[in-house]
C-alpha positions as CSV (number, residue, x, y, z in Angstrom):
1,X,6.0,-43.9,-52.2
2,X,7.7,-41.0,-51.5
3,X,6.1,-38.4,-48.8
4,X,6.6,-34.3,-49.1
5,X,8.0,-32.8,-46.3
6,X,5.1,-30.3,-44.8
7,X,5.1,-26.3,-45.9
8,X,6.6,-25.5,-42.5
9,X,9.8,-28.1,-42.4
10,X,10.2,-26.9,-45.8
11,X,10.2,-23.9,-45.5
12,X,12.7,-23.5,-42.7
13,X,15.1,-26.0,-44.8
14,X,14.5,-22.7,-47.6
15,X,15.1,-20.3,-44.7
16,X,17.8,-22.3,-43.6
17,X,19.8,-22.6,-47.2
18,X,19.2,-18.8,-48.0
19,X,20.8,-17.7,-44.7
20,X,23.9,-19.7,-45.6
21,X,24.4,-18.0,-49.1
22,X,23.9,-14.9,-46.4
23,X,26.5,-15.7,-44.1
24,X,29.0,-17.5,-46.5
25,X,28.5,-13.9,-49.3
26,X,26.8,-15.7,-51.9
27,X,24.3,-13.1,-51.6
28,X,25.4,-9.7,-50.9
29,X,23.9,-6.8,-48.7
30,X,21.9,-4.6,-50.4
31,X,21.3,-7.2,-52.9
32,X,17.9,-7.3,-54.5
33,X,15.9,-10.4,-54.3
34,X,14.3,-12.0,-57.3
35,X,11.2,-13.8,-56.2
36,X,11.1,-15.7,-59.7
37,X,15.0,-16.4,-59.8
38,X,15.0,-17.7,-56.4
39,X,12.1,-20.2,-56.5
40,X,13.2,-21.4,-59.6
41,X,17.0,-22.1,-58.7
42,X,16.1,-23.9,-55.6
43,X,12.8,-25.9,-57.3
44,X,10.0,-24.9,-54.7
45,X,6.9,-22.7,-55.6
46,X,6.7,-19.1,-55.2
47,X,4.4,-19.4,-52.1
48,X,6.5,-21.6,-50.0
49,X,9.5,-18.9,-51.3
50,X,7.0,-15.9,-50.1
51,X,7.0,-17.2,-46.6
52,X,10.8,-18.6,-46.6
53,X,11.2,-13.9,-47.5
54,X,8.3,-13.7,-44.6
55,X,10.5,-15.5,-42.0
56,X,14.0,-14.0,-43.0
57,X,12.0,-10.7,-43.0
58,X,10.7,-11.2,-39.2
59,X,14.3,-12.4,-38.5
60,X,15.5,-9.1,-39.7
61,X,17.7,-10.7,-42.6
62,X,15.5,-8.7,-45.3
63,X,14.1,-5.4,-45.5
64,X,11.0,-5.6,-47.7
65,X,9.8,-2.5,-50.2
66,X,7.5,-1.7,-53.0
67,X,8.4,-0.1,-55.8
68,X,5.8,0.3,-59.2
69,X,4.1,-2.3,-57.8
70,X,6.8,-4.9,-57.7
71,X,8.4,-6.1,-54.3
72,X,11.9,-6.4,-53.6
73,X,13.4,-8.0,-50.9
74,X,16.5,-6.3,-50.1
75,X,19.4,-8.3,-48.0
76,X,20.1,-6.0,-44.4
77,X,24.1,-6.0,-43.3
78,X,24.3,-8.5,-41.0
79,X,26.6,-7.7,-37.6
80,X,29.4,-9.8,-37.9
């Protein structure tokens, strides 16, 4: 039987593989986040995604906006 990790270890694996596409340029600075996109590349539900942005967003990774109603989550330039 195989056991889910819990929300929290999995979201901090999420956290964890979006901050490498940060650091290694796979996403860019400025770049606008698609909520959908995201959760569906890496195969984990928009919730768990929402609080993988919360995190990155506290960390000061993301700048978050609304816009018409929509959200984006817009990548900060990170000191090198």
């Amino acid at each position: 039987m195989q056991v889910k990790p819990s929300p929290q270890i999995l979201s901090q694996k999420i956290s964890d593989i979006i901050r490498q596409k940060i650091t290694i340029g796979e996403l860019s600075p400025g770049e606008k986040l698609s909520e959908t996109a995201l959760s569906d590349s890496l195969a984990i539900s928009r919730d768990t995604l929402r609080e993988v942005f919360h995190l990155l967003t506290q960390e000061g990774l993301l700048t978050r906006t609304i816009h018409n109603f929509y959200m984006h989550l817009i990548l900060k330039k990170m000191n090198k």
